[in-house]
C-alpha positions as CSV (number, residue, x, y, z in Angstrom):
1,X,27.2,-0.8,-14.1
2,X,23.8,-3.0,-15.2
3,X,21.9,-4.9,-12.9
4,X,22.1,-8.4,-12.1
5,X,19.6,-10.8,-11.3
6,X,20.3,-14.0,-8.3
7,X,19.0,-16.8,-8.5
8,X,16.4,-16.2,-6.0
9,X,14.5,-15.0,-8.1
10,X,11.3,-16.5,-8.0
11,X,9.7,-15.5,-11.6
12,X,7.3,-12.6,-10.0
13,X,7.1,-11.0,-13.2
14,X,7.0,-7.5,-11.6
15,X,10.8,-6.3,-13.0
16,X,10.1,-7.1,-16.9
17,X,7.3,-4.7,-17.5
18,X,8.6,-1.5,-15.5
19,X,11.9,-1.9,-17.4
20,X,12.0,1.7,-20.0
21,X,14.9,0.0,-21.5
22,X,13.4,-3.8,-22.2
23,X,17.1,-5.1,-20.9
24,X,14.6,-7.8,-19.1
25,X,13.7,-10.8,-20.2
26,X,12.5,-14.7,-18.9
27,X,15.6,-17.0,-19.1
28,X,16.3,-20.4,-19.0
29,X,14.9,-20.6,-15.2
30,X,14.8,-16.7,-13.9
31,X,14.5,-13.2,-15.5
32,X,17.6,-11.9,-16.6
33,X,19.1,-8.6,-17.7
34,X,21.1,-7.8,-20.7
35,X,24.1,-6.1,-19.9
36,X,23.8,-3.8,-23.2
37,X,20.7,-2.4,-22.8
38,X,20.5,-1.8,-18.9
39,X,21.4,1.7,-17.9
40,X,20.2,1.2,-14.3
41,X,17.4,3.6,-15.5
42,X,20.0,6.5,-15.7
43,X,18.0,8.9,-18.3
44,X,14.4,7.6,-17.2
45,X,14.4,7.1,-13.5
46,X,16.3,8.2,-10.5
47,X,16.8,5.0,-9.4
48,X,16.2,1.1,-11.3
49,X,12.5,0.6,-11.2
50,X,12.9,-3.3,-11.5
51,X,14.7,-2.8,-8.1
52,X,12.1,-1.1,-6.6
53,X,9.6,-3.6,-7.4
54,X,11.3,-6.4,-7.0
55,X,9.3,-8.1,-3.6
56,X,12.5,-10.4,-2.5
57,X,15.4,-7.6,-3.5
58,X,17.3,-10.3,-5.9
59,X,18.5,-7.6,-8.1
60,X,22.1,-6.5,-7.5
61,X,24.5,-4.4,-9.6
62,X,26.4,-6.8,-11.8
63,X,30.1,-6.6,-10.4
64,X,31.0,-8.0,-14.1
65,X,29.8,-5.1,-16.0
66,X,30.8,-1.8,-14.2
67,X,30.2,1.4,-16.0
68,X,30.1,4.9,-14.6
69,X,27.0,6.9,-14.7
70,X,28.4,9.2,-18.1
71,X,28.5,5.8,-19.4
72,X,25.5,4.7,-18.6
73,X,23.6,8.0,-19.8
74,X,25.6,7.1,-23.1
75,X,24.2,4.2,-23.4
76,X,20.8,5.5,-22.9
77,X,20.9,8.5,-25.3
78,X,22.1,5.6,-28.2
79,X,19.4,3.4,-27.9
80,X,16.6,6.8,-27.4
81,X,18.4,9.9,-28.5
């Protein structure tokens, strides 16, 4: 499942650069995550470094793009295998 980000977010800036995947990026009006290259830090991390950082917890998992944790670890050995 990637990560979502609400629209409390308030533009901190502290989730883009601890992302190992670059899935973040400045929208429209907030940061935003791309589905394809989030793997909730599976391969990297123990746990999503953007949600550790994050100073008003506005990053959720993204109930529109569910994927197990095999799938995720996929994910990540295609974009760094």
């Amino acid at each position: 499942m990637a990560l979502k980000i609400l629209d409390a977010c308030i533009n901190c800036d502290m989730c883009d650069p601890e992302c190992p995947n670059e899935a973040i990026a400045l929208g429209d009006k907030i940061y935003e995550i791309d589905p394809d290259k989030c793997t909730e830090c599976v391969g990297h991390y123990d746990n999503p470094t953007c949600v550790s950082v994050c100073p008003i917890d506005c990053i959720i998992k993204d109930p529109d793009n569910v994927e197990t944790e095999e799938e995720l670890l996929g994910k990540f050995l295609l974009m760094h295998g």
